[in-house]
N, C-alpha and C positions, 0 to 999 in steps of 0.2 A: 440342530446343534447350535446352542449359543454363544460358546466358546469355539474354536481351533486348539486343539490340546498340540504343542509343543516342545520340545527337552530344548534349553536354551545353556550355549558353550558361555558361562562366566566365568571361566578359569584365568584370575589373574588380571581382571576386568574391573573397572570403578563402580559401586554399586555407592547408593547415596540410602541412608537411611533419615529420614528426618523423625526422631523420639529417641529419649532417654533411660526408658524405662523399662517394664517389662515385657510390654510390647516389642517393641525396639528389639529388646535381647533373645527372642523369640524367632525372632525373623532375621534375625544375625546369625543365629545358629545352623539354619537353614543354607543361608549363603553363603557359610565357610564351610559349611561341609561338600558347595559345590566351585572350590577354589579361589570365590571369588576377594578383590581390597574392597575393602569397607571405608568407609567415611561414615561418625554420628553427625548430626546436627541438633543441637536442642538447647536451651539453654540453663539447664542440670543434667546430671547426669547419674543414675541409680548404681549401687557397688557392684552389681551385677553388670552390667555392660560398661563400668572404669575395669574390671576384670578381665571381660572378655575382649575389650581394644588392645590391653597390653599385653596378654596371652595372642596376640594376631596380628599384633601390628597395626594396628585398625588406627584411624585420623579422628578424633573427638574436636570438634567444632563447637565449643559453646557461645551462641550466637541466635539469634529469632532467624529463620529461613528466610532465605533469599533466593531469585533467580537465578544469583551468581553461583549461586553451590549444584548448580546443575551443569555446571562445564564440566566437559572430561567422562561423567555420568553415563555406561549404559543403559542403565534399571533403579527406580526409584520406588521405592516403600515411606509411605508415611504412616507412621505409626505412634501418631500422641493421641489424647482423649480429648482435645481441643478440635473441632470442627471447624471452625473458622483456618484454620491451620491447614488444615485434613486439603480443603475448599483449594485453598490458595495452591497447597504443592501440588494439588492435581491438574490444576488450570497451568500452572507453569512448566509444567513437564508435558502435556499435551500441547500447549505453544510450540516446545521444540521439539515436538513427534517422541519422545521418549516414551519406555513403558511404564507403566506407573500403577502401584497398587495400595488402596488404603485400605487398614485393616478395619474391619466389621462393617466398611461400607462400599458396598459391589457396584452400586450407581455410579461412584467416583471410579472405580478402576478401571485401565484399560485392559488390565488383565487378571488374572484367579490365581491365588495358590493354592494346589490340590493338595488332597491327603496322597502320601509316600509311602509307597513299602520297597524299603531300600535295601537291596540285597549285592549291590552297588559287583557288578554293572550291571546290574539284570536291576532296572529301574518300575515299578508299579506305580501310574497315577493314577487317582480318583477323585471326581468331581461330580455332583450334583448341581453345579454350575448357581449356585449359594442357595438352591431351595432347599437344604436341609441338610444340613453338617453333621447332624447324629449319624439319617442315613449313610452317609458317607464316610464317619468313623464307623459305624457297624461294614461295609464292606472292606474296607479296610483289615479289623478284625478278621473275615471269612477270607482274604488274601492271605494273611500273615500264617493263618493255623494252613491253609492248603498247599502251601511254598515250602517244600522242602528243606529242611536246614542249611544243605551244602549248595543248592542250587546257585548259590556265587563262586562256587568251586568250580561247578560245571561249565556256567558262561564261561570264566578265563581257560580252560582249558578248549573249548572251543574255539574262545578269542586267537589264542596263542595258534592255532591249527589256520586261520583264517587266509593269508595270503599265502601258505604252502599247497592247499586246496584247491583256489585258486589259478594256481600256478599248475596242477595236476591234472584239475579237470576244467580244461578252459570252454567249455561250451556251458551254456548257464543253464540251461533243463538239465542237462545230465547232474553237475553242481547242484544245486536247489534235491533232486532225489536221493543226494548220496548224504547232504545234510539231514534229511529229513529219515533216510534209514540207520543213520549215526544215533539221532535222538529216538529212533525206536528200537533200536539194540541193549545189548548187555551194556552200555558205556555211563548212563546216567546213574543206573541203579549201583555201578561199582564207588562212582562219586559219591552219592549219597551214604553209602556204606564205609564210607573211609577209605576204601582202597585206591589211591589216584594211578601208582603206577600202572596196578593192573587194568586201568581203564584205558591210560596213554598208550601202553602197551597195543588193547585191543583196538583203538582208535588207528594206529602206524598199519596194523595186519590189516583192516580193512581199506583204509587209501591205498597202501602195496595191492591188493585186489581188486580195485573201482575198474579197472579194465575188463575183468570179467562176469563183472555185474552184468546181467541178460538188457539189453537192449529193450525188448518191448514192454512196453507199458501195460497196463489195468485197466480193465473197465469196473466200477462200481455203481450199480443198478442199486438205488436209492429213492426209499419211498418218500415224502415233503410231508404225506399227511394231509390233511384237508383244510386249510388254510393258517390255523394258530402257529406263529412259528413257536409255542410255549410245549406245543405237541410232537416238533422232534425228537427223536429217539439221540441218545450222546452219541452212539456208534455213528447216525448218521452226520451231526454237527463235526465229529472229527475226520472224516470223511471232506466232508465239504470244505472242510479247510486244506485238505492236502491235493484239492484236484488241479489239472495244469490247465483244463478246458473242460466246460460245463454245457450240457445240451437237456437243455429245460424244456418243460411242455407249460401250454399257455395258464394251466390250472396251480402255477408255485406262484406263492404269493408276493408282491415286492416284499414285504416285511423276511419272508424266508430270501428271497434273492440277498438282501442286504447282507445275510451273515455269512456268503461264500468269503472264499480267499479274495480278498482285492484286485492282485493283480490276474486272475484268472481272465481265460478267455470263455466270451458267454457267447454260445450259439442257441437262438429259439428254433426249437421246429416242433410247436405245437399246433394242433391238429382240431380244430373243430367243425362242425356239420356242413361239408360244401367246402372247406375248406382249408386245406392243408398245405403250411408255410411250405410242409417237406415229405415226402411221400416215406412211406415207411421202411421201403425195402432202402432208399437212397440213406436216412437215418442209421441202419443195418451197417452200410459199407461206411460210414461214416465213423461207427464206433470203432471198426477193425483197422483204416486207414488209420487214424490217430494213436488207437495203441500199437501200433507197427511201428511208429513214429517217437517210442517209449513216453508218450508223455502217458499221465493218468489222467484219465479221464469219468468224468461224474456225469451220470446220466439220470438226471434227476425229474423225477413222474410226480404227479401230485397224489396225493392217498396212497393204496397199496401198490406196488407195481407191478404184484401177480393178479391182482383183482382185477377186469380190466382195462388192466395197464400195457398191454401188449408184451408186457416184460418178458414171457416164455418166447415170444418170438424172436426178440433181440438176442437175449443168452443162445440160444440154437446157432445163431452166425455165431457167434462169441465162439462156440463151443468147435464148431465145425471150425474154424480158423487156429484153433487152439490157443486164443486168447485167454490169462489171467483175468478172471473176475471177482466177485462179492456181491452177495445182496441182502438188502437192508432192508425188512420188510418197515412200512409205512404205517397208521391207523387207519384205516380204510374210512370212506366219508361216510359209508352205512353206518358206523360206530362212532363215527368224529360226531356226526351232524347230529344225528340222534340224539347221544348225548347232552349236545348243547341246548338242542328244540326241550331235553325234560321230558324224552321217549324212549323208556326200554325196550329195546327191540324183543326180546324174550319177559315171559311172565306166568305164574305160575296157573293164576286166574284165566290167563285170557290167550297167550301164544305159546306154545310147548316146542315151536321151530321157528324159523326165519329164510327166505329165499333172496338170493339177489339175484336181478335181472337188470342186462342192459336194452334200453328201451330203443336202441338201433333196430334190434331185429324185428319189433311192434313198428317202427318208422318202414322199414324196408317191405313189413306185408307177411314176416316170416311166420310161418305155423309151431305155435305155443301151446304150450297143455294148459288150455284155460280152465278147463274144470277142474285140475288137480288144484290151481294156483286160489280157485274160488272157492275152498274145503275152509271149514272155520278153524282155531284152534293156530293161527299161522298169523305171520306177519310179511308182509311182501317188501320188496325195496326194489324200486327204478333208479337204476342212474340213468343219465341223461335221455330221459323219460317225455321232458317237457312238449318235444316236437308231434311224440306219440301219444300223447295225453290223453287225447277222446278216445282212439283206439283201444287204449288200456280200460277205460272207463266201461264202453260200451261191452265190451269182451268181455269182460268179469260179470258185470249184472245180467247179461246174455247167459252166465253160464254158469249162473245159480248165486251169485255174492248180492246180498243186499244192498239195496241204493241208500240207507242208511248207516254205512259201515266208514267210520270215521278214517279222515286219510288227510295227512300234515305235506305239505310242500315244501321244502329248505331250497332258501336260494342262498348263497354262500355263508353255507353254514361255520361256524366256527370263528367267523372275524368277526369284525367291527359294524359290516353293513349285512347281519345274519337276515334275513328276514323270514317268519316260520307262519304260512296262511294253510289255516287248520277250515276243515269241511268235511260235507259226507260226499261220498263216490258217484251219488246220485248229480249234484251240482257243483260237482269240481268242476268242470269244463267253463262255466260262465262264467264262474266266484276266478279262477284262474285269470281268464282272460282280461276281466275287471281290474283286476290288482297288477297285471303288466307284468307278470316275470319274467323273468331273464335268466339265461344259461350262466354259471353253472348250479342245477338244481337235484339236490334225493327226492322222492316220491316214497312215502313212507303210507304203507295200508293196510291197516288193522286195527283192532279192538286196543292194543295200548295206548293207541295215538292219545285216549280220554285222557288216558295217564297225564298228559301234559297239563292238567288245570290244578292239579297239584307240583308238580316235580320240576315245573319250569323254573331258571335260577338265572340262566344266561344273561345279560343287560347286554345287546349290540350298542353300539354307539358311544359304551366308554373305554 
């Protein structure tokens, strides 16, 4: 982040403008629409901003800049086409710590004006932080058309409700859910439609009823997907904004961590080979203590969370407790990774099915129907396969599969460090161990695997 994005109170506050022109009148407009006194400085002054001073009250200084016009001054905008000018007001305003913005040149500022979608008080910034102001007027755009017409109706009615709520429900979890089932009721949709009393109406019936709102919380069993955070599902992203405490396993990626709700509380108890932060069944009582506690909570699994995710284990306490839940199924990493390696799991030429296996039970010694799994016409998938690797190898050509049957490794497939080491089954064990992989890995085995010398598209690493 190159910026700190911040709403700054200039209501009523000395703002210094040093330009007279179109510039100048530009960034006046901006500042009285957020209360602020104005002061020009410049030594002409264009009819457009001799208009907008005496419509405002605004102080027109014709004069060359000086340090002295910087007394009194919160916030400084230069804005003439003169550079040397530009130079000077910036060096004397960062002298006395002021903020200071010159227009078309982001080197000199200590600060940014974003693009605004002003729905006032429901305020939209946007900033591409100056690499590209188109981008940044196109979202802008995709803001404006998505915002609701009345959505300023709705903030003030909220607004207006805010220290009576308060005052009703003084505990802040409870507060925080009763807002948040406020904006998921009939109440916005009556705003947007014109109808305010009926909304303020149902707004009063439900505070009179916040006392018998059920006390316990939610569990939402929510799949992350296989690392892209561009591969969450919306149900699950709006999810993860409403949870009050989050319990992640090691395989979400930061890029996904990043988009929870901020203030949430983040518990890891992710579990890999040998070692597990948090034992499963403690994970169990953990989900049902917490919803008892009515917060909501996000239990969030990387890929699918019935695939195995142990997810049917968890909802079973859920269920035997009578805990509220939801579940969000994920992309599962057989389909995420595939994808991205440029390998169709199914194909009409070469695989007519697809099996997933977890490569625990080849780790552990467990007996597998190796000859069903070494029949042609199929595509096989390991997860977390890596540790059993020879075992799978040696088991399959043991039990009729050719040692020349192409087989692709994914090591965090779907991000930025994907990396996809393609072989036949005959010398995956060595070509493996060569190339150093690392958990977390698909095992992908089958005739489509070729596919990959055309279909690949992925680029990791940008």
């Amino acid at each position: 982040m190159d910026f700190l994005p911040l709403f700054l109170n200039i209501r009523n506050k000395d703002c210094l403008i040093v330009g007279g022109g179109v510039l100048a009148a530009r960034k006046a407009s901006l500042l009285l629409r957020a209360g602020a006194t104005l002061r020009f400085v410049s030594v002409n002054f264009s009819e457009e901003v001799i208009n907008l001073a005496s419509e405002n009250h605004a102080e027109l200084i014709t004069s060359q800049f000086s340090a002295k016009h910087l007394h009194n001054a919160v916030l400084v905008i230069a804005a003439t086409d003169d550079s040397a000018i530009n130079k000077l007001v910036a060096a004397a305003a960062n002298q006395k710590k002021l903020p200071v913005n010159v227009v078309d040149q982001p080197d000199l500022c200590s600060f940014i004006m974003p693009a605004i979608v002003d729905r006032s008080p429901l305020l939209v910034a946007i900033s591409s932080s100056g690499a590209s102001p188109v981008l940044t007027r196109k979202i802008k755009e995709l803001n404006e058309t998505m915002l609701p017409n009345r959505i300023d109706q709705l903030a003030r009615l909220l607004q207006s409700y805010r220290e009576k709520i308060k005052t009703d429900i003084p505990n802040f979890s409870s507060r925080v859910n009763f807002w948040e089932q406020l904006l998921e009721s009939d109440i916005p949709e009556l705003v947007y439609s014109g109808q305010q009393e009926l909304a303020r109406a149902s707004l009063e019936e439900k505070l009179a009823a916040a006392d018998s709102i059920p006390k316990t919380g939610e569990v939402y069993l929510v799949g992350a997907g296989p690392g892209d955070p561009d591969l969450l599902t919306l149900k699950a992203l709006r999810l993860m904004h409403k949870a009050d405490v989050v319990l992640y396993d090691r395989l979400v990626s930061d890029e996904i961590m990043s988009k929870l709700r901020p203030d949430a509380e983040k518990i890891h108890v992710g579990k890999a080979r040998a070692n597990h932060s948090m034992e499963q069944e403690s994970i169990n009582e953990l989900l049902v203590r917490l919803a008892n506690e009515g917060k909501k909570v996000l239990r969030l699994k990387g890929g699918d969370p019935f695939i195995f995710g142990r997810g049917g284990e968890e909802l079973q306490t859920l269920a035997e407790n009578e805990i509220p839940f939801q579940i969000v199924p994920g992309i599962t990493a057989a389909s995420g990774c595939a994808a991205y390696a440029g390998i169709p799991l199914t194909h009409r030429d070469y695989a007519q099915s697809v099996r997933f296996m977890t490569g625990h039970r080849v780790a552990e010694g467990k007996n597998l129907d190796w000859k069903s799994m070494a029949r042609d016409q199929q595509t096989l998938v390991f997860y977390m396969g890596l540790h059993g690797l020879e075992n799978i190898c040696v088991s399959l050509i043991d039990h009729g599969m050719k040692a020349s049957m192409p087989v692709a490794v994914i090591q965090q497939g779907t991000t930025k460090t994907q990396r996809v080491l393609c072989s036949e089954l005959g010398s995956l064990v060595e070509v493996a161990a060569e190339a150093n992989l690392q958990a977390p890995t698909i095992i992908i085995i089958g005739e489509v695997v070729k596919l990959r010398n055309d279909l690949e598209w992925f680029q990791s690493g940008a």
